[in-house]
C-alpha positions in Angstrom: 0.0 0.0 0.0 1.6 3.5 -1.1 1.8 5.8 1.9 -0.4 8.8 -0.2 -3.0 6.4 -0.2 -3.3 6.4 3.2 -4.0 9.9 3.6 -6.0 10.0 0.8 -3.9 12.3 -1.7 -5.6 13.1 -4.9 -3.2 11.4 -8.2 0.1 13.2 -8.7 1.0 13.7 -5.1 3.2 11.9 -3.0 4.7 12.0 0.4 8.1 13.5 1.4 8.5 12.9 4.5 6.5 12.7 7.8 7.3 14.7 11.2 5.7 14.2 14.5 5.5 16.6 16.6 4.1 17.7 20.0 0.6 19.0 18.7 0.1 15.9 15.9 1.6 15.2 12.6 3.2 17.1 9.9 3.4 15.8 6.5 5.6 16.7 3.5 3.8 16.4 0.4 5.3 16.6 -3.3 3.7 17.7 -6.4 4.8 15.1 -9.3 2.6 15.7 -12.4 4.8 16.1 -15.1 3.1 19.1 -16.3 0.0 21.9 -15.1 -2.3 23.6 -17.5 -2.4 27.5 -17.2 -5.7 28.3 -15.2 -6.6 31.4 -17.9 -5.8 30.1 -20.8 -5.4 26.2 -19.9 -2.3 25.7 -22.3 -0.3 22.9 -20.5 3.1 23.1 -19.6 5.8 21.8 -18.4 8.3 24.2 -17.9 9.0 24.8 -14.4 9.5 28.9 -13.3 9.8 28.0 -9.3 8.9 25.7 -6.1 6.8 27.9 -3.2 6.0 25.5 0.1 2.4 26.0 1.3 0.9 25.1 4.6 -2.5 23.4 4.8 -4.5 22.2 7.7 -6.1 19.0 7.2 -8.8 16.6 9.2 -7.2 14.6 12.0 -5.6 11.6 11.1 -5.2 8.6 14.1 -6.5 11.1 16.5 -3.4 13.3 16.1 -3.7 17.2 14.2 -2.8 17.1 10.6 -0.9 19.6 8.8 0.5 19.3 5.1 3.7 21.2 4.2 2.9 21.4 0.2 5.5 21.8 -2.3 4.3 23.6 -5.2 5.6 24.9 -8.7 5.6 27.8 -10.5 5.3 27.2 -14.2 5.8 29.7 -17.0 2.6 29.6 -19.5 3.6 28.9 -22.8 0.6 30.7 -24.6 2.1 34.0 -25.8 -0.9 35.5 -26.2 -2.0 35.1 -22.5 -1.6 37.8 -20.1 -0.6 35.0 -17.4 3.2 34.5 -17.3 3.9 32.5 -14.9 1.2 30.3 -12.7 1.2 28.6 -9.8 -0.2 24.5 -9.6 -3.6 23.7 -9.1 -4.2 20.9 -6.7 -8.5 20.8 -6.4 -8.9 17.6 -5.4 -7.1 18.8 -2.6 -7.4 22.5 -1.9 -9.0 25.7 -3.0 -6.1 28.5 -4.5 -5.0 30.2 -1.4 -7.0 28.3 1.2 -5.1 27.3 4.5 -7.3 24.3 5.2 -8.3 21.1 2.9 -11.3 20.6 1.3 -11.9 17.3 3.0 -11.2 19.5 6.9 -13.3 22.6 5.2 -16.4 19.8 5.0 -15.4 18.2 8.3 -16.2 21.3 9.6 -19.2 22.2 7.6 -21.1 18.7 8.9 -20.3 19.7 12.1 -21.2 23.2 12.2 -24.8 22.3 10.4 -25.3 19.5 12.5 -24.5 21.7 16.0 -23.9 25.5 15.1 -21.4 27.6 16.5 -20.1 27.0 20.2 -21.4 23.2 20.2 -19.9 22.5 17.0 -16.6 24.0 18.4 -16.6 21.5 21.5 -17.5 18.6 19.2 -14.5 19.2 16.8 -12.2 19.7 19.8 -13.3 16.4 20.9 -12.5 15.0 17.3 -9.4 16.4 17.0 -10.3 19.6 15.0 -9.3 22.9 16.0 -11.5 25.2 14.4 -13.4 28.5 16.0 -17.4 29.6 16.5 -16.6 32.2 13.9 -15.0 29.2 11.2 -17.7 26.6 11.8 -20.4 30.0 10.9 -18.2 30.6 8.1 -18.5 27.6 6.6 -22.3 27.1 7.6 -23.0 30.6 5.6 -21.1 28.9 2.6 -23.1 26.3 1.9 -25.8 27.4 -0.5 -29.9 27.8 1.0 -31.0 25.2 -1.0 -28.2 23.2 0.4 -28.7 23.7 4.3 -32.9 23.4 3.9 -32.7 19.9 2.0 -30.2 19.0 5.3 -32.8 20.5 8.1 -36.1 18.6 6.1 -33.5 15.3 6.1 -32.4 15.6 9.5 -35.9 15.2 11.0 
């Protein structure tokens, strides 16, 4: 069994390395598609500008806080006729651009906020291993769209 499978990493990823430390578990995470399309234009490429390292919470793994240190490249968009020079990797099976949590811990938190709202919801995560805040778990409540939240309050009778 490959160790990104554990964790779940979406194709193309792979770990580096894994740390523990005092407050859980901190994973290093490579990028390894050979190549990343331009999100303007969407004109693959492979040419590599740069590396950046981005930090991402994720949902508890083994009852211990999980945080990914992502390594991700620059690439320089071969479309000369696109205003986007250089763009950084998209990883959306995994992360929103510029989010600091992943998308699996972003609905973690949303089931638990709808199911609980704000202070409850925050007690329940801590006991789950989730740190979040009231003002988070409302955040992500508010996200979800109305259609969304009724269909979950006429199914959770």
């Amino acid at each position: 069994m490959k160790q990104a499978a554990l964790l779940a990493l979406p194709e193309g990823m792979e770990i580096d390395q894994i740390h523990i430390t005092e407050t859980g578990l901190e994973v290093s995470v490579i990028a390894t598609h050979p190549q990343s399309c331009c999100p303007l234009c969407l004109q693959p490429s492979s040419q590599i500008h740069s590396h950046y390292h981005r930090t991402l919470k994720d949902a508890p793994c083994v009852g211990r806080q999980l945080q990914l240190s992502l390594t991700v490249r620059k690439f320089f968009c071969r479309n000369l006729t696109c205003s986007q020079k250089v763009f950084t990797e998209r990883i959306p099976e995994l992360a929103e651009p510029w989010a600091r949590m992943t998308i699996r811990l972003k609905e973690h938190i949303t089931s638990i906020g709808l199911a609980t709202c704000g202070k409850g919801g925050v007690r329940l995560a801590d006991r789950l291993g989730i740190q979040t805040s009231r003002n988070t778990t409302l955040r992500r409540i508010m996200d979800v769209p109305d259609d969304a939240r009724a269909r979950d309050r006429v199914s959770g009778r």
